[in-house]
TILOVEX-135775 format. One line per field, with one value per residue (C-alpha): residue number from 1; residue in one letter; x, y, z. Coordinates in nm, 4 decimals, m for minus. Each point is the difference from the previous one (the first is absolute). Layout:
REM residues N
num	[NUM  ...]
residuo	[A  ...]
c1	[X  ...]
c2	[Y  ...]
c3	[Z  ...]
REM end
This chain:
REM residues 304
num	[1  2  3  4  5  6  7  8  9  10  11  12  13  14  15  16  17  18  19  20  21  22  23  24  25  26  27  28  29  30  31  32  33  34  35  36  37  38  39  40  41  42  43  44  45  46  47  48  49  50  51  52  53  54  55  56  57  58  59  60  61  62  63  64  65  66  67  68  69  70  71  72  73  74  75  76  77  78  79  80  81  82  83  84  85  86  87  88  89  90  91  92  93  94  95  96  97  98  99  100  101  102  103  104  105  106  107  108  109  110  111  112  113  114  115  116  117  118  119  120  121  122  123  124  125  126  127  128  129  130  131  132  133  134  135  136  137  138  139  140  141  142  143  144  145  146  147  148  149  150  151  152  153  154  155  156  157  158  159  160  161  162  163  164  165  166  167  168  169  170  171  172  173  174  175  176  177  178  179  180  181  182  183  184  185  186  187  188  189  190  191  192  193  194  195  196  197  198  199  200  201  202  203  204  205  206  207  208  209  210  211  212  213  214  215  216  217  218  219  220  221  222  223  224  225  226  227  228  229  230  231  232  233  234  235  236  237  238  239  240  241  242  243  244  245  246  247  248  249  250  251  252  253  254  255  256  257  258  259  260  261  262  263  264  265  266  267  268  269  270  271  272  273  274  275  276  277  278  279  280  281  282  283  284  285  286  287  288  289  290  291  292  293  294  295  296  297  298  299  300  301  302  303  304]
residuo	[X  X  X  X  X  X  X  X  X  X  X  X  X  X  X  X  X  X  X  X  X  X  X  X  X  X  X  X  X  X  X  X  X  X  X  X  X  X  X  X  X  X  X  X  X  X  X  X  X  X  X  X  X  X  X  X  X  X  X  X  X  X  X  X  X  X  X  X  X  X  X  X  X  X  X  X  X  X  X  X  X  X  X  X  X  X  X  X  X  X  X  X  X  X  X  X  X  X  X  X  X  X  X  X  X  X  X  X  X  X  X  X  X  X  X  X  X  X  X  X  X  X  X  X  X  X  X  X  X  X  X  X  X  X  X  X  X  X  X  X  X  X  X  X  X  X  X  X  X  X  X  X  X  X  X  X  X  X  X  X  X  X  X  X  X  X  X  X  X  X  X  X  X  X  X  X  X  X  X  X  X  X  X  X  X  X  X  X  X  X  X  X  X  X  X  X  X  X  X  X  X  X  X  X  X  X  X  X  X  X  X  X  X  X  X  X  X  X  X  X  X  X  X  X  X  X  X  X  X  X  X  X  X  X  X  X  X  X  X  X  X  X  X  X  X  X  X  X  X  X  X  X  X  X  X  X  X  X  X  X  X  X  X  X  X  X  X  X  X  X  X  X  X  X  X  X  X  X  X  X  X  X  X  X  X  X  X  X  X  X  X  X  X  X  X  X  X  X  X  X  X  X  X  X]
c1	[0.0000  0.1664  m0.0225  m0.2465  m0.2187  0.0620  m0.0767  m0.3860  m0.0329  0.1056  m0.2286  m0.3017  0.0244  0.0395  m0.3261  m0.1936  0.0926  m0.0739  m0.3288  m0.0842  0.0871  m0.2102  m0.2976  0.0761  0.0664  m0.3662  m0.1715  0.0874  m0.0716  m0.2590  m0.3395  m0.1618  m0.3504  m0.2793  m0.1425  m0.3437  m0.3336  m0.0937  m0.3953  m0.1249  m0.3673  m0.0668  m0.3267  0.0254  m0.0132  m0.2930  m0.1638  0.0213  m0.1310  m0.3104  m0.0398  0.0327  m0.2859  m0.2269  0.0568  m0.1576  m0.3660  m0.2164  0.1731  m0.3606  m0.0231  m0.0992  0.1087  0.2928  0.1464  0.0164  0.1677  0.2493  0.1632  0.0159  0.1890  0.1694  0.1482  0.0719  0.2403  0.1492  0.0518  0.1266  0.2480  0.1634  m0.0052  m0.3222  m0.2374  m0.3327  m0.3137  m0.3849  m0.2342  m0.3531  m0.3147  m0.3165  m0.1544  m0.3831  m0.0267  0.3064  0.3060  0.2990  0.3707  0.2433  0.3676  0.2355  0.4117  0.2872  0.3548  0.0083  m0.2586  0.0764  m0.2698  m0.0269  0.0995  m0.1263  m0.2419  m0.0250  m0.3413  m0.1653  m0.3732  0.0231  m0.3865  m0.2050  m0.2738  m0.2751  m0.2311  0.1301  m0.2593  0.2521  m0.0043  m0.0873  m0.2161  m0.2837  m0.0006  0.3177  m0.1287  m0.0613  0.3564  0.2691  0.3169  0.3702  0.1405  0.3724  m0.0526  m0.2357  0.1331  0.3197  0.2028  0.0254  0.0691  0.2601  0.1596  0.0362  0.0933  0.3132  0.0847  m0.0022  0.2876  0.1621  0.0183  0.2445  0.0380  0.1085  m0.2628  m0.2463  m0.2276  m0.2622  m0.3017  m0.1545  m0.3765  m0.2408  m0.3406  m0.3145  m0.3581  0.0754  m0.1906  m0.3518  m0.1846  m0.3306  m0.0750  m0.2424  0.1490  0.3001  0.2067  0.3112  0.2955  m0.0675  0.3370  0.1612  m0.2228  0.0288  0.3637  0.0099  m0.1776  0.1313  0.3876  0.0386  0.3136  0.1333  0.2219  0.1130  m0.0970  m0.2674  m0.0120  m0.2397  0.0407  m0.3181  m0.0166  0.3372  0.1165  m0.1868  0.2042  m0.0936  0.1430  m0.1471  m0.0089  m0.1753  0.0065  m0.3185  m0.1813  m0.0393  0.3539  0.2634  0.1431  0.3291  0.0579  m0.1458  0.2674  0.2871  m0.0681  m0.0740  0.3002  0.2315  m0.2428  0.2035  0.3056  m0.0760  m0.0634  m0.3744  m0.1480  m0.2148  m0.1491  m0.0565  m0.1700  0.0073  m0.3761  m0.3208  m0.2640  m0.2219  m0.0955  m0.0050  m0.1917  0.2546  0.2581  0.1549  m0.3299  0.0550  0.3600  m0.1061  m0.3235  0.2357  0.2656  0.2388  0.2317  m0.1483  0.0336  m0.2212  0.1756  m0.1857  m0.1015  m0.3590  m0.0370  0.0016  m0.1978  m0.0265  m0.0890  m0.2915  m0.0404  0.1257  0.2637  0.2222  0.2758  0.3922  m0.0221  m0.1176  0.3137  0.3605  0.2940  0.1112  m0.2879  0.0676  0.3933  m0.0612  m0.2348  0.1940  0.3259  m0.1695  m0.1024  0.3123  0.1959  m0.2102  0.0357  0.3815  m0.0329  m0.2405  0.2788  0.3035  0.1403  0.0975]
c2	[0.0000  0.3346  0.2897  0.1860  m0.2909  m0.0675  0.3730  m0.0405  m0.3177  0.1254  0.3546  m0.2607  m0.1954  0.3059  0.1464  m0.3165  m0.0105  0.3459  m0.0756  m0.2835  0.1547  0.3138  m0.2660  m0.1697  0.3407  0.0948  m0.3049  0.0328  0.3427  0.0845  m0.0165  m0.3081  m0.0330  m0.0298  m0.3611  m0.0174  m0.0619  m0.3186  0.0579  0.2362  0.0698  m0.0450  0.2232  m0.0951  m0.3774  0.0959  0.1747  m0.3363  m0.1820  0.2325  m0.0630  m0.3521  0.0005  0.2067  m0.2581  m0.3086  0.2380  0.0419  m0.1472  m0.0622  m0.3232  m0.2752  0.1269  m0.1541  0.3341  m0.0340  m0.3421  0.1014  0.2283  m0.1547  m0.2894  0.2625  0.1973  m0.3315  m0.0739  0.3336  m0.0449  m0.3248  0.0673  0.2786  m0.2391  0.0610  m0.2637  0.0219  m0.1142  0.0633  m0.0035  m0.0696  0.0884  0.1681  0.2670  0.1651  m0.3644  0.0878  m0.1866  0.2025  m0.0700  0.2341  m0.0704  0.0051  0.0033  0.0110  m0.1639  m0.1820  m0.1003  0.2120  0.2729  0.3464  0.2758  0.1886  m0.0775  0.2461  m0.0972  0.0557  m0.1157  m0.1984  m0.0096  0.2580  0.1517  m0.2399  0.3850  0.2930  0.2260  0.2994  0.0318  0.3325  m0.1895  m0.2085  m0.2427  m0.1468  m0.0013  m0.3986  m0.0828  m0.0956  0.2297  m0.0270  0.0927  0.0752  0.1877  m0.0846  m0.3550  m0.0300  0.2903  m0.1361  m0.3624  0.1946  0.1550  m0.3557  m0.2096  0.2728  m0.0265  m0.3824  0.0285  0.2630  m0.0302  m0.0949  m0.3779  0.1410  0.2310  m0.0704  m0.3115  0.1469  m0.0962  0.0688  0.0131  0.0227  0.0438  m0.1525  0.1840  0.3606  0.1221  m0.0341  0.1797  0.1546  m0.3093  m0.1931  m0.3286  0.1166  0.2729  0.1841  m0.1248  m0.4132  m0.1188  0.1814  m0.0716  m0.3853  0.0530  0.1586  m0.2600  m0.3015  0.1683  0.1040  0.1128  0.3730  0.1853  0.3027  0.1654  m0.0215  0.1804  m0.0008  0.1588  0.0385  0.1898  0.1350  0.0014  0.3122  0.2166  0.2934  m0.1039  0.1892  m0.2190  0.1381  m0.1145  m0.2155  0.0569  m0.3808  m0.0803  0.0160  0.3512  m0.0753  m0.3035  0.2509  0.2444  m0.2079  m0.1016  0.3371  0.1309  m0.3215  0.1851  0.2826  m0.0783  m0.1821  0.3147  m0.1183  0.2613  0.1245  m0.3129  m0.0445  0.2817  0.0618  0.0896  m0.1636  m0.0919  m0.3362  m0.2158  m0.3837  m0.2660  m0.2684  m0.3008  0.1837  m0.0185  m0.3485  0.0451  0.3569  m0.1890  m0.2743  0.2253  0.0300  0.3045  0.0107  0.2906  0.0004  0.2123  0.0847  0.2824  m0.0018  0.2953  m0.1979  0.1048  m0.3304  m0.1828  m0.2861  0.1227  m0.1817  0.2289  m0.1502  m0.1266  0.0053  0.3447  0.1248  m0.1295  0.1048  m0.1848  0.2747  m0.0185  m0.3679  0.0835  0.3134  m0.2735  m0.3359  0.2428  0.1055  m0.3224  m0.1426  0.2502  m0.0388  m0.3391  m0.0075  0.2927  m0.2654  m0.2613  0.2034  0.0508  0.3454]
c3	[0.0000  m0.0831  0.2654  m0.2428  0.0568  0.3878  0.0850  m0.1892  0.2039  0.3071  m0.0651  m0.1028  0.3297  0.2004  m0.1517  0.0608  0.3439  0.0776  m0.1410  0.2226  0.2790  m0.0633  m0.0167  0.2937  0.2282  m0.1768  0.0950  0.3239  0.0837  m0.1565  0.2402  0.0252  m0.2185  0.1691  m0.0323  m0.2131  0.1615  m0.1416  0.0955  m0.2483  m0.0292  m0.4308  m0.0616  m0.3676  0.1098  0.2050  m0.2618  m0.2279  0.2360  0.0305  m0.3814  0.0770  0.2461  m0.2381  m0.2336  0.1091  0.0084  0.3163  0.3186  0.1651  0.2488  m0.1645  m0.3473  m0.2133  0.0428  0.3162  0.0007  m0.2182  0.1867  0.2754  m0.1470  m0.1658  0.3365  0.1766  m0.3422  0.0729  0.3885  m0.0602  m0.2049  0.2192  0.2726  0.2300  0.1634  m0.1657  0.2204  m0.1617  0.3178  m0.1230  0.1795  m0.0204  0.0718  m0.0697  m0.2187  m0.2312  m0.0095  0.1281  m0.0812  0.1502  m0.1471  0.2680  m0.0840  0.2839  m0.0153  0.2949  0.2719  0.2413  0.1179  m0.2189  0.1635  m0.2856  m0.2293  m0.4151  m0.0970  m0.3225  m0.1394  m0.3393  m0.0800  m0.2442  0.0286  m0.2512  m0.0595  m0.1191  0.1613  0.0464  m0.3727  m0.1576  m0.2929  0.2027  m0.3294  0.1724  0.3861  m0.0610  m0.1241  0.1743  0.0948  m0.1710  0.3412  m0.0991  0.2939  0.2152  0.0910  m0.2597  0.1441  0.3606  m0.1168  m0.2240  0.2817  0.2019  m0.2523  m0.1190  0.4334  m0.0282  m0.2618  0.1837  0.3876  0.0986  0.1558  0.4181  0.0340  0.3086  m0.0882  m0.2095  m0.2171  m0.2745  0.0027  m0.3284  0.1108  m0.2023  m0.0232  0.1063  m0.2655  m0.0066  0.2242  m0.0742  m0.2032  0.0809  0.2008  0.0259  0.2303  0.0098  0.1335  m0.0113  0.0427  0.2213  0.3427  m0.0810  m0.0513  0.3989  0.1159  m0.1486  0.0663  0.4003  m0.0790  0.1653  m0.2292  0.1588  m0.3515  m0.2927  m0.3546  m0.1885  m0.3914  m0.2221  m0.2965  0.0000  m0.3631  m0.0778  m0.2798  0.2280  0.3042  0.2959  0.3567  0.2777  0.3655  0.0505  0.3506  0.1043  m0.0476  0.2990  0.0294  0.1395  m0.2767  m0.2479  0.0937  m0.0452  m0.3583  m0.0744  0.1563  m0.2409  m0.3059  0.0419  0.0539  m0.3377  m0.1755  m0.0405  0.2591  m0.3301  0.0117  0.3728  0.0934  0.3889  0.0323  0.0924  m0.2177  m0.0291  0.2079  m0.1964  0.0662  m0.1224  0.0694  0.2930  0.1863  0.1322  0.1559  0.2121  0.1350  0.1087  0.1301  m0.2164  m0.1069  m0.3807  m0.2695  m0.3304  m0.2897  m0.2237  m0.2744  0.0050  m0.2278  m0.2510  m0.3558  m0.1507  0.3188  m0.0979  m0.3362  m0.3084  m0.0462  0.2675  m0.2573  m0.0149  m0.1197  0.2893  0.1904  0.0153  0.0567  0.1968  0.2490  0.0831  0.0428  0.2399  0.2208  m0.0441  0.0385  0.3563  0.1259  m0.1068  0.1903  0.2807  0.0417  0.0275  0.2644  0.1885  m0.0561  0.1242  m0.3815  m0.1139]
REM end
């Protein structure tokens, strides 16, 4: 090797170990990345699966609608993982089948619940021609399910023991045989369980998002999921005023006792008429709610 030719090897290796040691005094001083959460809350999933719901037609007990998607969520629960358990009874002569997911058999020490059912009349509807048909409920029934299904895939597996409750017949009251809110008393008295927390979403895939504190529910619950709203960036959404008070799912768990909290955003245009469709729901409204009770839940569990 002439000298020529030793002095551009020697200048070579030089450069190339310079380089790797400017990349190893980078690694290794640079600040640590923070880790990324793994749960993330996918409103655009939830929004599909609204779609999905719409699709198999009227969800009314006793329909094939109805069975279908409730084969269809235990599919989806079991494949994420959770124990799926239909309890059947009956109640004012109709069969009721609330769908009841958890991971292990330990007691809840919360319970999300959502109804799955539609309304079978549309008698909300602007145009009385359609007071006889049945609702779409993207809504009204799909968004909640939405909402749990999206937290089945996303909590994460060490939070505090917690199920999953999808409540039949909430729907159809002021019809004659029927009442509102079926499910959800057979579900409190077939289950003497005491979770130190109940929530309760209805109707909260609304493209105009606006959730105001319900009177029934527990104030001092109430104010905590507000308060992880906020912190969210959703306080648009979760307004921090009184207005309704609901006759719905929640019912059951205050008359037994239980801490319990019903959001919901009752101000709803399309609410029992046949324009409760997709269209009428954002992907955004499911994320600021799923986002919340996601959140939540982790707080509950001692996660950040």
């Amino acid at each position: 090797m002439t000298n020529r030719s030793a002095r551009l090897f020697l200048s070579i290796l030089t450069s190339l170990v310079l380089i790797a040691a400017g990349w190893y005094i980078y690694s290794y001083s640079r600040p640590a990345q923070p880790e990324i959460d793994p749960a993330t809350f996918n409103g655009q999933r939830a929004y599909a699966d609204v779609e999905t719901q719409v699709g198999f037609g009227p969800r009314i007990p006793g329909t094939e609608g109805h069975t279908k998607i409730r084969e269809w969520m235990r599919d989806e629960l079991v494949a994420v993982g959770w124990q799926v358990e239909v309890q059947e009874s009956e109640a004012l002569g109709h069969p009721i089948k609330n769908v009841i997911a958890k991971r292990s058999d330990e007691p809840p020490q919360i319970i999300l619940g959502a109804h799955y059912d539609t309304r079978m009349f549309a008698d909300n509807d602007p145009n009385p021609e359609n007071h006889k048909k049945p609702v779409p409920g993207a809504n009204d029934g799909g968004s909640g399910v939405a909402v749990l299904l999206e937290l089945a895939r996303t909590l994460p597996e060490d939070t505090v023991p917690i199920w999953l409750v999808f409540f039949d017949a909430e729907d159809n009251g002021n019809i004659k045989g029927w009442d509102w809110t079926l499910g959800s008393p057979e579900f409190v008295r077939n289950n003497p369980v005491q979770p130190q927390a109940v929530v309760i979403v209805d109707m909260i895939g609304d493209a105009d998002l606006n959730i105001y504190k319900e009177h029934n529910s527990n104030p001092d619950l109430m104010a905590k999921l507000w308060r992880t709203a906020r912190s969210l960036g959703y306080g648009g959404k979760f307004i921090s005023e009184y207005k309704h008070s609901m006759f719905d799912d929640h019912r059951p768990f205050l008359q037994a006792g239980i801490p319990t909290v019903l959001i919901i955003d009752f101000d709803y245009p399309y609410w029992h008429t046949l324009q409760d469709t997709p269209d009428k729901v954002s992907a955004e409204s499911l994320q600021a709610v799923g986002k919340t009770l996601l959140v939540w839940v982790m707080q509950q569990s001692g996660q950040p």
